[in-house]
C-alpha positions as CSV (number, residue, x, y, z in Angstrom):
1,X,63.3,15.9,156.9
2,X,60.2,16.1,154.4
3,X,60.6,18.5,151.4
4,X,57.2,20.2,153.3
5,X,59.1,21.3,156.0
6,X,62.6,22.1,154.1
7,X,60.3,24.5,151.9
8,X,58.9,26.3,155.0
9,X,62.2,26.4,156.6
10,X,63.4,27.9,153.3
11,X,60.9,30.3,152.6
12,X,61.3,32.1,156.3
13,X,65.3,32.2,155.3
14,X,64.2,34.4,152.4
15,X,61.7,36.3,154.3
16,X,64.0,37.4,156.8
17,X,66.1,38.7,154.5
18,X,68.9,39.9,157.0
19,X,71.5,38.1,154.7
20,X,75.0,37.1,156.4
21,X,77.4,34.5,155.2
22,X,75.8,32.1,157.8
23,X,72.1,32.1,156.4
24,X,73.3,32.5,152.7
25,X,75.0,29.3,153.4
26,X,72.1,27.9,155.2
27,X,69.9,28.7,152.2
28,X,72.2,26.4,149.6
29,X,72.2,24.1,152.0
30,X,68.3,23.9,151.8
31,X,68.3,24.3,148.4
32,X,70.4,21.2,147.9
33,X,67.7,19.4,150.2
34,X,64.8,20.4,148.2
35,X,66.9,19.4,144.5
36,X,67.8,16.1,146.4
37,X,63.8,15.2,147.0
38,X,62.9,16.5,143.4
39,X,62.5,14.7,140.5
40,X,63.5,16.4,137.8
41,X,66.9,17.8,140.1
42,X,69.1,17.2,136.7
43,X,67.5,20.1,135.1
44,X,68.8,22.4,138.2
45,X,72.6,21.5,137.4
46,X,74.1,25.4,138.1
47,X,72.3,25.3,140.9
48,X,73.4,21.7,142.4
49,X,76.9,22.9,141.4
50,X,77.0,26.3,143.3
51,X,75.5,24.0,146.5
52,X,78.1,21.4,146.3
53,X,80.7,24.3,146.3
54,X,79.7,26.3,149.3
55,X,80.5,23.3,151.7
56,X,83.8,21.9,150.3
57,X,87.3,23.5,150.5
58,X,87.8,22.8,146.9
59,X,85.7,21.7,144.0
60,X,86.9,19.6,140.9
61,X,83.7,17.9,139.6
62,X,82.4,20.4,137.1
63,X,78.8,19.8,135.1
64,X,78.9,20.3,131.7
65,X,77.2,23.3,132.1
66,X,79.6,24.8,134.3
67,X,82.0,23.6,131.7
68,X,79.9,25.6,129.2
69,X,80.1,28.8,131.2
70,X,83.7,28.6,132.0
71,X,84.7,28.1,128.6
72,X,82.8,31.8,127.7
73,X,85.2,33.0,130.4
74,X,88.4,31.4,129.0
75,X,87.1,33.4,125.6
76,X,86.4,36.5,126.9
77,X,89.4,36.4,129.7
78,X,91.6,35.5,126.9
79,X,90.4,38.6,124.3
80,X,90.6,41.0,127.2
81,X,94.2,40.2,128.0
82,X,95.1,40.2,124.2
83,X,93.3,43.5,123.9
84,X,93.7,45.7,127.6
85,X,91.4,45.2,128.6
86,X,89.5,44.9,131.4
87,X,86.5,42.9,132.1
88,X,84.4,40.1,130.5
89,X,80.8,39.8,129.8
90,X,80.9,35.8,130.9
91,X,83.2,36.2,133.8
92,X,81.1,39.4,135.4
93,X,78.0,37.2,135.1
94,X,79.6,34.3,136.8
95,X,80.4,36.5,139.9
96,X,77.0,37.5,140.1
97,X,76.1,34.8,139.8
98,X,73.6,35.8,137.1
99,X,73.6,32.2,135.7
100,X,72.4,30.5,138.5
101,X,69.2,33.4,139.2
102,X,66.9,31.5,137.1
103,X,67.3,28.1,138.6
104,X,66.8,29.7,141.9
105,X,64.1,31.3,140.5
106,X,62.3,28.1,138.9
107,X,63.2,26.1,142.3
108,X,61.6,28.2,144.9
109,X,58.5,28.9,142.6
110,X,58.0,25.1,142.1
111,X,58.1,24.7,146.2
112,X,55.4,27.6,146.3
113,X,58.0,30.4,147.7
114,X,57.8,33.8,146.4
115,X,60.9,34.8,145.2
116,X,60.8,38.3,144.9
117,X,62.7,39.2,148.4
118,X,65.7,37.2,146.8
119,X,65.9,38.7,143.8
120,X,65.3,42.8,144.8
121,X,68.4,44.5,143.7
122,X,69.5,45.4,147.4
123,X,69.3,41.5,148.5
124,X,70.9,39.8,145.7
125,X,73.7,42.1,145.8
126,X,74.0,41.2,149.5
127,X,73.9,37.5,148.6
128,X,76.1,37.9,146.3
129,X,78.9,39.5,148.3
130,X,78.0,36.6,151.0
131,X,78.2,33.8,148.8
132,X,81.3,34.5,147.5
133,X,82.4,35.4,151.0
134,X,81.7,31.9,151.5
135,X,83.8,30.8,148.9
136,X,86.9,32.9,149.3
137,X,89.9,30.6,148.9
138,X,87.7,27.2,148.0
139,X,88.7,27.2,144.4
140,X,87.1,25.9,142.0
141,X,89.8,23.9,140.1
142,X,89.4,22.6,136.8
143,X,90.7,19.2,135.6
144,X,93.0,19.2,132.3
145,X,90.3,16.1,131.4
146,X,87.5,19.0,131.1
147,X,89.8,20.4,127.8
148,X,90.0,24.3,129.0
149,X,93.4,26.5,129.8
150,X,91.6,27.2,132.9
151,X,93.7,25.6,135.9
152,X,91.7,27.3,139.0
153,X,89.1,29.7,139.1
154,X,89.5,31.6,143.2
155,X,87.2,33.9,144.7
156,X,89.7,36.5,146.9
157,X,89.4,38.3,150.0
158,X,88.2,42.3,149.2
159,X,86.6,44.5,151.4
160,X,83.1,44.1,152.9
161,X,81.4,45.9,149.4
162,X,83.9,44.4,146.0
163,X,84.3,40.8,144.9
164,X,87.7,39.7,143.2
165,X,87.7,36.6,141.2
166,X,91.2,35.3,139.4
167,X,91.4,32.8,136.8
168,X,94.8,30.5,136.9
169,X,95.8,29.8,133.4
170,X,97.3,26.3,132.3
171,X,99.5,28.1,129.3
172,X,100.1,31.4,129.7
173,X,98.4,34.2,127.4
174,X,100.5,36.7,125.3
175,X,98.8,40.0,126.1
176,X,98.8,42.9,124.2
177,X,102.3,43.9,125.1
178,X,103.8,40.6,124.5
179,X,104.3,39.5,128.1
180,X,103.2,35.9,129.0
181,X,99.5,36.6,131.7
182,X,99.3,33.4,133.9
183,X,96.4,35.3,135.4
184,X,92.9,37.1,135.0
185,X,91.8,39.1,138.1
186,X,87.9,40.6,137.7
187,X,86.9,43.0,140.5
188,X,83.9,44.5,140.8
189,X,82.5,47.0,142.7
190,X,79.1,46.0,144.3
């Protein structure tokens, strides 16, 4: 299919905004089309990432990037449990996938495709919630080679309005009342 028609196909996706785990997945699945006929498709790695995910059960190749972001969480999972905390700057940005919005951004702008039904509030909250509908129980899981406690990063089953994400620790962390946390859970109410 000609990157023409993948762009037109995409733009009316986005247009129609009536977002559902079937056309969220459809638009990554276009997205990855449109990088794959680009030149400069290394500079969109978040992006290539979170469209390999959506259609494998499990994911182990990780950009460095990816690696980048996930060692922010590891940081900031590891102070909260340490401290009592309860949530982490880098770990609530990966789950809205506030990372990947400028790629998205830069993409559908290059292929002449307004963005701005994507990005109002309502609709990326909605694609949000779908996309990591879509990867309920598809971990991510993270090689020892990659040099991170991180073991397994899973998006879990909530109701139709939270998102729960749990991060699987290698070595467990002391938290602040000396018991060993194998575990980070992040919800968040959307």
């Amino acid at each position: 299919m000609a990157r023409s028609e993948i762009s037109e196909k995409l733009s009316l996706l986005i247009k129609e905004n009536d977002w559902d785990e079937p056309r969220v997945l459809y638009i990554f699945v276009q997205l990855r089309k449109i990088l794959d006929h680009r030149d400069d498709r290394d500079n969109y790695t978040i992006l290539r990432f979170y469209c390999d995910w959506v259609v494998h059960i499990s994911k182990d190749y990780i950009t460095k990037e990816t690696i980048g972001i996930l060692k922010e969480i590891e940081k900031d999972a590891t102070l909260q449990i340490r401290t009592g905390g309860t949530g982490t700057s880098a770990a609530i940005n990966f789950v809205y996938l506030d990372y990947l919005k400028p790629e998205i951004r830069a993409v559908l702008q290059r292929e002449s495709i307004d963005p701005k039904e994507i990005f109002e509030e309502l609709n990326w909250e909605k694609l949000v919630v779908c996309l990591s509908r879509i990867l309920e129980n598809q971990p991510l899981q993270v090689k020892d080679s990659y040099g991170l406690n991180i073991r397994k990063i899973e998006f879990k089953p909530t109701d139709a309005s939270n998102l729960t994400m749990l991060v699987y620790f290698n070595e467990p962390i002391k938290s602040k009342t000396g018991e060993p946390a194998y575990w980070f859970r992040l919800t968040n109410y959307v």
